[in-house]
PAFI-929072 format. One record per residue (C-alpha): residue number from 1; x negated, y negated, z negated; residue in one letter. Coordinates in pm, whole numbers, plus 50000, padded with zeros to 5 digits. Example, Ala and Ser with C-alpha at 12.3 -4.5 7.8 and 13.67 -1.06 7.14 Angstrom:
<r num="1" X="48770" Y="50450" Z="49220" residuo="a"/>
<r num="2" X="48633" Y="50106" Z="49286" residuo="s"/>
This chain:
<r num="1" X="90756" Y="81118" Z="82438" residuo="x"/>
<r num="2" X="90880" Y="81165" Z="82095" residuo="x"/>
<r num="3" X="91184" Y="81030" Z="82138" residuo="x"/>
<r num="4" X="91271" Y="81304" Z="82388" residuo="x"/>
<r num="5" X="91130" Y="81587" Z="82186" residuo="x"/>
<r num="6" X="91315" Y="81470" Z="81935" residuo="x"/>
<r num="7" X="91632" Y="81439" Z="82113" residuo="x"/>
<r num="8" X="91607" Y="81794" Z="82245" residuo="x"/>
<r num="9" X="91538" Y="81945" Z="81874" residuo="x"/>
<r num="10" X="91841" Y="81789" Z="81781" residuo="x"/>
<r num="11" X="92043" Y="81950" Z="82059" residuo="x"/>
<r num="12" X="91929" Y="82279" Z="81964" residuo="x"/>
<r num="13" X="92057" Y="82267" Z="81621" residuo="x"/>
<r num="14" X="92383" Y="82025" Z="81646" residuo="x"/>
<r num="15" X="92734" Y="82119" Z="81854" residuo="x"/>
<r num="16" X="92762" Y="81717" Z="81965" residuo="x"/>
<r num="17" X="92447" Y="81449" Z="81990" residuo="x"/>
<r num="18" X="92541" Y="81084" Z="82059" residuo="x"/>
<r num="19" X="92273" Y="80911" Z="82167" residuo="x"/>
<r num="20" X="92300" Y="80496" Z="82134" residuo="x"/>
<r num="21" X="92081" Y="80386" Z="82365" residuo="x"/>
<r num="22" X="91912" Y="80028" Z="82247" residuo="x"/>
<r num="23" X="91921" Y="79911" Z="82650" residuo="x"/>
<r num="24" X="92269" Y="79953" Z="82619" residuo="x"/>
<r num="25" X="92357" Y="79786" Z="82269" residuo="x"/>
<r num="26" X="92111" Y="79492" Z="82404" residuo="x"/>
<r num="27" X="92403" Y="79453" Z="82635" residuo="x"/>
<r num="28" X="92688" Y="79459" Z="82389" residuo="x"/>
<r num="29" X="92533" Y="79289" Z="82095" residuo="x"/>
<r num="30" X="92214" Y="79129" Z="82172" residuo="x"/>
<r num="31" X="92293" Y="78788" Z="82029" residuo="x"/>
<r num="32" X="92310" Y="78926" Z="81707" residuo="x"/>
<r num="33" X="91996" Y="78959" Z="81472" residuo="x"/>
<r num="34" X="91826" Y="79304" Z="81511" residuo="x"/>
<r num="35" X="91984" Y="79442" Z="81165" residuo="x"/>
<r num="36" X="92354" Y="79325" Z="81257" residuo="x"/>
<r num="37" X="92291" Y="79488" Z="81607" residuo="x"/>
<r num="38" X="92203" Y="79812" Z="81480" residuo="x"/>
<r num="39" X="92493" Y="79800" Z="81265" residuo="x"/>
<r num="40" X="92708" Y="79785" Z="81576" residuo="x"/>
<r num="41" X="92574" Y="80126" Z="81664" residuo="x"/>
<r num="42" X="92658" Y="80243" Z="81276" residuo="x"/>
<r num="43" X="92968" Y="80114" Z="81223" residuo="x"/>
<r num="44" X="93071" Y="80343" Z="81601" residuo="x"/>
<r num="45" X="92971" Y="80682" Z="81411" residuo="x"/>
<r num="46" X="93137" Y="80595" Z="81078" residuo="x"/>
<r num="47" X="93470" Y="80518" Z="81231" residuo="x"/>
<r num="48" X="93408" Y="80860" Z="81423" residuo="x"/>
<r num="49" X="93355" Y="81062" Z="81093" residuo="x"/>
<r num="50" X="93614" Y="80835" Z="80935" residuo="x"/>
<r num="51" X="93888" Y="80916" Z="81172" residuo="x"/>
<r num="52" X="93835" Y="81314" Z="81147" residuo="x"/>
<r num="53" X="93819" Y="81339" Z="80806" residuo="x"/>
<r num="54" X="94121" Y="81126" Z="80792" residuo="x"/>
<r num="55" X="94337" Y="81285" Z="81033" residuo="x"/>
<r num="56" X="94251" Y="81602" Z="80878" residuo="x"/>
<r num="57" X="94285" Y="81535" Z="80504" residuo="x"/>
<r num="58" X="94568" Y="81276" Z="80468" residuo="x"/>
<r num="59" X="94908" Y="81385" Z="80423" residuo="x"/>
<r num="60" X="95105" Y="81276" Z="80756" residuo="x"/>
<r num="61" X="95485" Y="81280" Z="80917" residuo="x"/>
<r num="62" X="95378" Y="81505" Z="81173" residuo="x"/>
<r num="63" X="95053" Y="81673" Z="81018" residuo="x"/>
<r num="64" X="94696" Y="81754" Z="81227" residuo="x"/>
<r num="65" X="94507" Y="81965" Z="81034" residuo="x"/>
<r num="66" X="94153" Y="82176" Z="81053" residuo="x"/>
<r num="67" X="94276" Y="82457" Z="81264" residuo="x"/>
<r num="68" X="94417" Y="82189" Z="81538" residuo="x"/>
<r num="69" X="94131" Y="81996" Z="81554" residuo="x"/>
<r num="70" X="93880" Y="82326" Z="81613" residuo="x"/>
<r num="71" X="94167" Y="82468" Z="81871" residuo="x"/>
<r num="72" X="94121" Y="82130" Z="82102" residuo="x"/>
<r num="73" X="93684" Y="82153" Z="82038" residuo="x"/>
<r num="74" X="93742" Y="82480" Z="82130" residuo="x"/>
<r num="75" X="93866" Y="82430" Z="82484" residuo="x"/>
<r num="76" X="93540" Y="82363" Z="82591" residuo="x"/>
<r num="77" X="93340" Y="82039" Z="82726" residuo="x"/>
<r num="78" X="93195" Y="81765" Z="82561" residuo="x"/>
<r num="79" X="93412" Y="81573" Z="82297" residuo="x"/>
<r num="80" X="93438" Y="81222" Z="82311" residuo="x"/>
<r num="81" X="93596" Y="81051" Z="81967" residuo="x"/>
<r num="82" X="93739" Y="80720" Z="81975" residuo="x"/>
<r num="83" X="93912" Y="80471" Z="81703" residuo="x"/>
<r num="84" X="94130" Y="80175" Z="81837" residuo="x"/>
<r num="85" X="94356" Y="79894" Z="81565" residuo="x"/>
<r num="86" X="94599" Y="79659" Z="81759" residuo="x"/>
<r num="87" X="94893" Y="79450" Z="81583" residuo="x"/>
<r num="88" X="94948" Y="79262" Z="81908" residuo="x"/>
<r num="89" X="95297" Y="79207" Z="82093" residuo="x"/>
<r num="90" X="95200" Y="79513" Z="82293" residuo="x"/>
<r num="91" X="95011" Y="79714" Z="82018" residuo="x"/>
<r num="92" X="95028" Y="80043" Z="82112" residuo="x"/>
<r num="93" X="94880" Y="80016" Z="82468" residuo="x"/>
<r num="94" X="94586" Y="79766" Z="82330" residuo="x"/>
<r num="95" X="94536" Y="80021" Z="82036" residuo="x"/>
<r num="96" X="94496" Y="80336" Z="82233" residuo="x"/>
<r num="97" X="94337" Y="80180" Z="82531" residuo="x"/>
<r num="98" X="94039" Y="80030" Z="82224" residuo="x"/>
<r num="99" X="94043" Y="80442" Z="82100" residuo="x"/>
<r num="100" X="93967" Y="80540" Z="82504" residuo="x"/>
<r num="101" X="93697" Y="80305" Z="82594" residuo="x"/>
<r num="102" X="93376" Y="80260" Z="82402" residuo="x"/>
<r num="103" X="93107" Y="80006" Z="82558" residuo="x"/>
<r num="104" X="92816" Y="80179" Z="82399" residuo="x"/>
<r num="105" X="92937" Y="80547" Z="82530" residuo="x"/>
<r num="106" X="93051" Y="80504" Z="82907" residuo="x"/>
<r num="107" X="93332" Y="80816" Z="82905" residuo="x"/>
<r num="108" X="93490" Y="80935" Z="83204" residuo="x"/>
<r num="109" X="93765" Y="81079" Z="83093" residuo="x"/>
<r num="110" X="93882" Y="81240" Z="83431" residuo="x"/>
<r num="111" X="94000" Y="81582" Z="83366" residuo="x"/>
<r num="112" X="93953" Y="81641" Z="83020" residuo="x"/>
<r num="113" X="94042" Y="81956" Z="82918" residuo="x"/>
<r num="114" X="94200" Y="81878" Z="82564" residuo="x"/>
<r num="115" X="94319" Y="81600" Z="82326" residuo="x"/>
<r num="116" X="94380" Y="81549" Z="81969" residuo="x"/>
<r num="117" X="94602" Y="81227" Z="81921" residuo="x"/>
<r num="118" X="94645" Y="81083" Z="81579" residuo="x"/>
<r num="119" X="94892" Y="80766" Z="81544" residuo="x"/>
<r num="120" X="94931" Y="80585" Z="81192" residuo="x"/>
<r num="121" X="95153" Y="80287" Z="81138" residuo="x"/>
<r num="122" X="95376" Y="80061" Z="80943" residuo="x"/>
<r num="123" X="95762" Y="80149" Z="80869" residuo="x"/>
<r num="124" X="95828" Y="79973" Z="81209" residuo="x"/>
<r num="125" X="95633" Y="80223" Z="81392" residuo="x"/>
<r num="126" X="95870" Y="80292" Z="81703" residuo="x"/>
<r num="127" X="95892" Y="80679" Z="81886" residuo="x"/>
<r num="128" X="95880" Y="80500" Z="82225" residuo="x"/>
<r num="129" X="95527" Y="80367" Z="82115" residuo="x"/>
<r num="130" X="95432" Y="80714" Z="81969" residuo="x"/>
<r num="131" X="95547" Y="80812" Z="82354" residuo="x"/>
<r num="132" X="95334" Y="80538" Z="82519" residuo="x"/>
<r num="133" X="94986" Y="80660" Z="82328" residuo="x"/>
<r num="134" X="95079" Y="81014" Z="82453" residuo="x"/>
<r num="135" X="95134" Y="80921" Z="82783" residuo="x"/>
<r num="136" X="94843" Y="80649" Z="82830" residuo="x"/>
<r num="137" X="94596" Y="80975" Z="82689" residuo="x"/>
<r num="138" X="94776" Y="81242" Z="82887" residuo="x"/>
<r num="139" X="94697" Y="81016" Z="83244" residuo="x"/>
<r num="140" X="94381" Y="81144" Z="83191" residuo="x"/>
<r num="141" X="94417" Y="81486" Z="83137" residuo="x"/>
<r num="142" X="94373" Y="81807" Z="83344" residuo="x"/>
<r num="143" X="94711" Y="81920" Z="83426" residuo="x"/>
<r num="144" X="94652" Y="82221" Z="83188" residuo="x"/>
<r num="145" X="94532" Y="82010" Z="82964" residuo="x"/>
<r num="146" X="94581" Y="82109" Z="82566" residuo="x"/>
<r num="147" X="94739" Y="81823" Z="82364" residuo="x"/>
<r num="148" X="94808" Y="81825" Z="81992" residuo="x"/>
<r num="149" X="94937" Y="81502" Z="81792" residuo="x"/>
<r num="150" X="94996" Y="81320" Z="81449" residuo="x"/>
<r num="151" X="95172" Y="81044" Z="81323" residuo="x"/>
<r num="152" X="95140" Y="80894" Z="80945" residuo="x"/>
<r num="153" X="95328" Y="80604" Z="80832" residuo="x"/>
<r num="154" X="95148" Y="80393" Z="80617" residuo="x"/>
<r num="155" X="95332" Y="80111" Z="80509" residuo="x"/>
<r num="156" X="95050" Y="79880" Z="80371" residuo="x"/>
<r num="157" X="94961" Y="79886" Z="80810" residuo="x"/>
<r num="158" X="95228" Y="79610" Z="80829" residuo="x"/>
<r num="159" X="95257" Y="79566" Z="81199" residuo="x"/>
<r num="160" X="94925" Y="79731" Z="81259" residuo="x"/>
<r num="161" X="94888" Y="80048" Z="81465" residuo="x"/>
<r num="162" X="94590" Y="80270" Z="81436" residuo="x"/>
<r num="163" X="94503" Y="80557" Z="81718" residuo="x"/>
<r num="164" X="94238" Y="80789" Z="81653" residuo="x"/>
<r num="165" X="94197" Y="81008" Z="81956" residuo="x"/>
<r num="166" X="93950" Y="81376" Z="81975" residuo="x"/>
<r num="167" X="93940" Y="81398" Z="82381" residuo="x"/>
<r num="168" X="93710" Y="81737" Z="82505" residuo="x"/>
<r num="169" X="93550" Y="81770" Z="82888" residuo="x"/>
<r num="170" X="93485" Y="81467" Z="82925" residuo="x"/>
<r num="171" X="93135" Y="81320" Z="83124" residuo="x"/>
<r num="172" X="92905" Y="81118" Z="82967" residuo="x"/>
<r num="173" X="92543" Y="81063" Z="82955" residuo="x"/>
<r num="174" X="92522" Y="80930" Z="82615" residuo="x"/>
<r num="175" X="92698" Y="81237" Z="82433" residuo="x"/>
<r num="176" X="92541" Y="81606" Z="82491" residuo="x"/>
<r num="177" X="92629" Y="81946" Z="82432" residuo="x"/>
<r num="178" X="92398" Y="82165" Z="82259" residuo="x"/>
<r num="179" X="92098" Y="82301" Z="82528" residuo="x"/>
<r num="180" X="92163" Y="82642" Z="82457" residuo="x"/>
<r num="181" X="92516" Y="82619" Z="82516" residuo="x"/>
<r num="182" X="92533" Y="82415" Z="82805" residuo="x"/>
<r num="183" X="92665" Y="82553" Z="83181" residuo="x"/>
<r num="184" X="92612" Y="82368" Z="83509" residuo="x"/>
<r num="185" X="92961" Y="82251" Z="83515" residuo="x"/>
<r num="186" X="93068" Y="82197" Z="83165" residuo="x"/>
<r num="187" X="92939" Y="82174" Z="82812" residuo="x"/>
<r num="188" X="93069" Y="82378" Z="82516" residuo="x"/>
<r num="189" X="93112" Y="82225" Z="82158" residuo="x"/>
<r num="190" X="93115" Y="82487" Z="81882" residuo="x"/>
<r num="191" X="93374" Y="82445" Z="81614" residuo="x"/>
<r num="192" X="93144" Y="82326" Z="81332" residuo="x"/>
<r num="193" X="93196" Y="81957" Z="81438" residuo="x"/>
<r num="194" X="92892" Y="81833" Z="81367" residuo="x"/>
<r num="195" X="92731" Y="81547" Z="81489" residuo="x"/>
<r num="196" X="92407" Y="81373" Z="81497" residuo="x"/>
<r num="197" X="92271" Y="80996" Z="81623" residuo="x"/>
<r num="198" X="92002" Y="80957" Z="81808" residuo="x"/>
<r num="199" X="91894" Y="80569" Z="81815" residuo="x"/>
């Protein structure tokens, strides 16, 4: 129908489709009027442009910039973005754990071939929590895996931590690769970064 044609044009022209299928947000947020639904579904791809144009372009303690994020596309595989906020008693664990899982996007993240890891927090951001993000993405991981990482303090975050997280070959049938780059085994994102909705 035309929703497949459509889908397929747009996965001949884009590195990265994520498609939001409505079965799925019925499941999530069907309580909610039809308008706030859909917003569900909108508010998931802001945060995901939000959090690369933000790990990219604001100043950092340990920086993540343009080149870093195309090195870990680059490493092949579908990318799977995720944005997780926790100011909980055990913050960092509930904060990357919200960045990893995504009900509307079903990611396996076994063996992923790379990871981009960007941590922002208050002045009482601790380096064993900066460690526990790392190591809670790096379970994971291939081995081999390539990792790259940020951290910004920001102290208006109070006792809020925010973990943005870029993970690539990863398996999911709600984000594609483009068709004319795609192999039996594993999908390749180009380094433009684009990325289009499908709803």
């Amino acid at each position: 129908g035309k929703a497949e044609e459509g889908l397929a044009r747009l996965r001949a022209a884009a590195d990265t489709v994520i498609v939001i299928e409505n079965d799925r947000l019925l499941k999530y947020a069907g309580n909610l009027p039809l308008q706030q639904a859909f917003a569900v579904a909108d508010e998931l791809v802001a945060s995901m442009v939000k959090g690369i144009t933000e790990t990219i372009t604001l100043p950092s303690l340990v920086n993540v910039d343009y080149a870093d994020v195309k090195a870990i596309m680059h490493s092949g595989g579908v990318a799977a973005l995720g944005v997780g906020e926790s100011s909980s008693s055990d913050r960092a664990l509930d904060a990357v754990t919200k960045a990893l899982t995504n009900p509307l996007l079903d990611v396996d993240y076994t063996g992923a071939t790379g990871a981009l890891i960007h941590i922002t927090g208050g002045e009482d951001l601790r380096l064993d929590e900066v460690n526990q993000i790392g190591e809670t993405v790096a379970q994971y991981l291939d081995p081999q895996a390539q990792v790259i990482w940020g951290a910004r303090i920001v102290p208006e975050f109070g006792s809020k931590i925010q973990v943005i997280t870029i993970v690539t070959g990863v398996q999911s049938p709600y984000i594609l690769g483009s068709v004319s780059k795609e192999r039996p085994t594993t999908r390749e994102v180009d380094l433009g970064l684009g990325i289009d909705v499908l709803r």
